[in-house]
C-alpha positions in Angstrom: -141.1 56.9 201.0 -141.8 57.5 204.4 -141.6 61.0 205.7 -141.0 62.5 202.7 -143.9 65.0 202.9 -143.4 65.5 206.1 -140.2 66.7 205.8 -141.0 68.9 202.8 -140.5 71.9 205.2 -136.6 70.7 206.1 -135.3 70.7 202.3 -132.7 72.6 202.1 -131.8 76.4 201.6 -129.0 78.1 201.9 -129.2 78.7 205.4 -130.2 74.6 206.2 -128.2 72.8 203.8 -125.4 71.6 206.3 -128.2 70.1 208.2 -128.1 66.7 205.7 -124.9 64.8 206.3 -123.1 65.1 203.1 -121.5 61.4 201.3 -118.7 61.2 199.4 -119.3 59.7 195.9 -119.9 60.7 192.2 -122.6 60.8 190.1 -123.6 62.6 187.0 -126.1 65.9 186.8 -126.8 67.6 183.8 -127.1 71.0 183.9 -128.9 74.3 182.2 -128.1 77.8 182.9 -128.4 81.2 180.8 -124.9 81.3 180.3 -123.4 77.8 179.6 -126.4 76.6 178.0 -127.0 71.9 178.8 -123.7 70.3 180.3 -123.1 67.2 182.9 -121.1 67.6 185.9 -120.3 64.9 188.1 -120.7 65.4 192.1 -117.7 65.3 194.7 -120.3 65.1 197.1 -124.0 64.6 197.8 -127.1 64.9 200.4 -130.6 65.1 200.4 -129.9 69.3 200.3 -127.4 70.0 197.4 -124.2 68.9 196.3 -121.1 69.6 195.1 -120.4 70.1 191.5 -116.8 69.3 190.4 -116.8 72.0 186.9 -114.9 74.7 185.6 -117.6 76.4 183.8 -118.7 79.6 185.3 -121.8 79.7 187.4 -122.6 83.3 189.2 -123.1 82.7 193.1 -126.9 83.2 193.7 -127.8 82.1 190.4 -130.8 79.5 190.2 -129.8 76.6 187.5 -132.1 73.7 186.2 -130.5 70.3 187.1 -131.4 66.9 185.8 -130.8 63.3 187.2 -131.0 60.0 185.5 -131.7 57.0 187.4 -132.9 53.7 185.7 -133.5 55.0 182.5 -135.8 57.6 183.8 -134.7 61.8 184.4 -135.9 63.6 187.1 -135.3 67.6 187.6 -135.2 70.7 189.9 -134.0 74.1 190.3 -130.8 74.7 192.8 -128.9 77.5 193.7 -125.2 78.6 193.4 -124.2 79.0 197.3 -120.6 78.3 197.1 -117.3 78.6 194.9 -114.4 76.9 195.0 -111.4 76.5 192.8 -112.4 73.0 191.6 -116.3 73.4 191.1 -119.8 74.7 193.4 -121.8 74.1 195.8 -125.5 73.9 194.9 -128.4 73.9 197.4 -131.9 72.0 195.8 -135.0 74.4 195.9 -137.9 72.3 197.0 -137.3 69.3 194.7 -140.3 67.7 193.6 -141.5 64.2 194.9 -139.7 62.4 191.9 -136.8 64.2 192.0 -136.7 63.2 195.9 -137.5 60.1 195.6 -134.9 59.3 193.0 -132.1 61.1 194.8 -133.0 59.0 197.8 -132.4 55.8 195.7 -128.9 57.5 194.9 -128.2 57.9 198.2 -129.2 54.9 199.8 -127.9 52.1 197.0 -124.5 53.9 197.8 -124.7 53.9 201.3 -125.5 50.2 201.8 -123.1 49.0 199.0 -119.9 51.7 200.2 -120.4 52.3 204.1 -119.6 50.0 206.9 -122.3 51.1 209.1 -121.9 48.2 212.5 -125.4 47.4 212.0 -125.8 44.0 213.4 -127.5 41.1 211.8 -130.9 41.6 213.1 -131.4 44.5 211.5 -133.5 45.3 208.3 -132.6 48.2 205.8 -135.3 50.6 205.8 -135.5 54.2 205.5 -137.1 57.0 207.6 -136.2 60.2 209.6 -135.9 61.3 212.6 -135.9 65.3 214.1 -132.9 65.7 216.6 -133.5 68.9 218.7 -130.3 71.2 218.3 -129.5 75.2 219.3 -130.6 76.4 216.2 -133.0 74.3 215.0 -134.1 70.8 214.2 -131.6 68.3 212.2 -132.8 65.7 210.2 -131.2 62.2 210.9 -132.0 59.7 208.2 -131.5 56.0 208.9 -130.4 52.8 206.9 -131.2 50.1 209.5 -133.5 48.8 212.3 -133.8 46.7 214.4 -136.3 46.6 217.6 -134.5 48.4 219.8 -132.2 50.9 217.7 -131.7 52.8 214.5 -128.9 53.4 212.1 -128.3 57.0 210.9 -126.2 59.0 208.6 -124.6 62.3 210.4 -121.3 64.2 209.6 -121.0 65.0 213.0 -121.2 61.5 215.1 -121.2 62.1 218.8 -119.2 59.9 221.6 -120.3 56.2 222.4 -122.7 56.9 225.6 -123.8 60.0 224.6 -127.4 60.3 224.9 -129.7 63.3 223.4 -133.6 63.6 222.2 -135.3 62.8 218.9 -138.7 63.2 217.4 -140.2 60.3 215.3 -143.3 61.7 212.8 -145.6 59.3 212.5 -149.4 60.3 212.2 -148.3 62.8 215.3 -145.0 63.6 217.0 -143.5 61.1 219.2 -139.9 61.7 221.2 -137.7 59.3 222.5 -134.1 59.7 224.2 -131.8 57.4 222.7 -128.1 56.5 223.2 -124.6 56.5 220.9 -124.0 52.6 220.6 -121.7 52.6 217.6 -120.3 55.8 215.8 -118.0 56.3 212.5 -116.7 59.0 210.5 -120.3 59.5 209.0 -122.8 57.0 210.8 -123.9 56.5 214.4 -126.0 53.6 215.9 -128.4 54.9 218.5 -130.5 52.6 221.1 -133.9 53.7 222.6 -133.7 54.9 226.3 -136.8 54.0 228.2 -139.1 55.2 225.2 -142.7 55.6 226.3 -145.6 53.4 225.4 -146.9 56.2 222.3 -143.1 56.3 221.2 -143.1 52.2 221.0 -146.2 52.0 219.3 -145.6 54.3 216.7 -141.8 53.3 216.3 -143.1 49.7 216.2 -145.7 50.2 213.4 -143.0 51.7 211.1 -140.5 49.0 211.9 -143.4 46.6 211.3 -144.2 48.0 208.1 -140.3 47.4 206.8 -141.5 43.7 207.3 -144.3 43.6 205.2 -146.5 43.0 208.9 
């Protein structure tokens, strides 16, 4: 998937979790801790940084627990962290999830997304995922997209900005390549955002990856 190395860096901790819009939905995890033993929980929540757990089995804050996730007959698996409790479960932040674990919790995320979320993408657009950097007080926030067209890109953020807003972001693509872009469409959890003058180096790379979505 495009990106995914290079965001290796932006997986979430503790401290970066909230920086990957979180979406509503359930899906099953199992589970192994020193206490509990193997046992599946389904999520309340999910995002490419954690999730929430809905359980009422104990699970110490701090502790690291093995998870598991089955996709298409196959299981992938990392290790997570308690970092929050709650009366009806816990939140869990991944610790640097391998590739296949990554790759198959972006499948996850994705199939639900298209199928579940009205996202105003218009007709000309193509599903396709990538990332994007946005430059924010204290530190970089990863915006990840579900369509494109030419001129803009559909993202996923739980904090969507006012139509005509306009801010910076960073497109990584064999170098780093900003672009401003303006709010076009916004919901609860998605906002559409067109290119504002972007500069020759942005277009080219921008249009190689949207090329590539093509089969071009």
């Amino acid at each position: 998937y495009f990106m995914v190395a290079s965001l290796k860096m932006e997986r979430a901790s503790a401290h970066t979790r909230r920086k990957f819009p979180r979406i509503g939905l359930r899906c099953e995890f199992c589970v192994a801790d020193a206490v509990n033993g193997e046992f599946t929980v389904p999520t309340v929540d999910l995002s490419f940084g954690g999730a929430f757990f809905e359980t009422n089995n104990e699970l110490p804050l701090g502790d690291v627990i093995r998870i598991a996730l089955k996709k298409d007959g196959g299981v992938t698996e990392t290790q997570a962290r308690v970092v929050h409790r709650h009366k009806t479960g816990y939140g869990i932040s991944f610790i640097d999830p391998p590739d296949d674990f990554y790759n198959s919790l972006t499948d996850v995320l994705f199939d639900h997304v298209v199928s579940n979320v009205r996202l105003g993408a218009p007709e000309d657009t193509v599903p396709a995922r990538i990332a994007l950097l946005r430059d924010c007080p204290k530190g970089y926030q990863v915006l990840f997209s579900t369509h494109l067209n030419p001129k803009e890109v559909w993202v996923l953020t739980e904090q969507p900005l006012a139509i005509n807003e306009t801010f910076w972001v960073t497109l990584c693509e064999h170098g780093m390549f900003d672009c401003q872009v303006q709010v076009v469409w916004c919901s609860s959890s998605a906002m559409g955002l067109a290119f504002v003058d972007p500069s020759d180096e942005f277009r080219t790379a921008y249009d190689r990856v949207f090329n590539s979505f093509l089969g071009c």
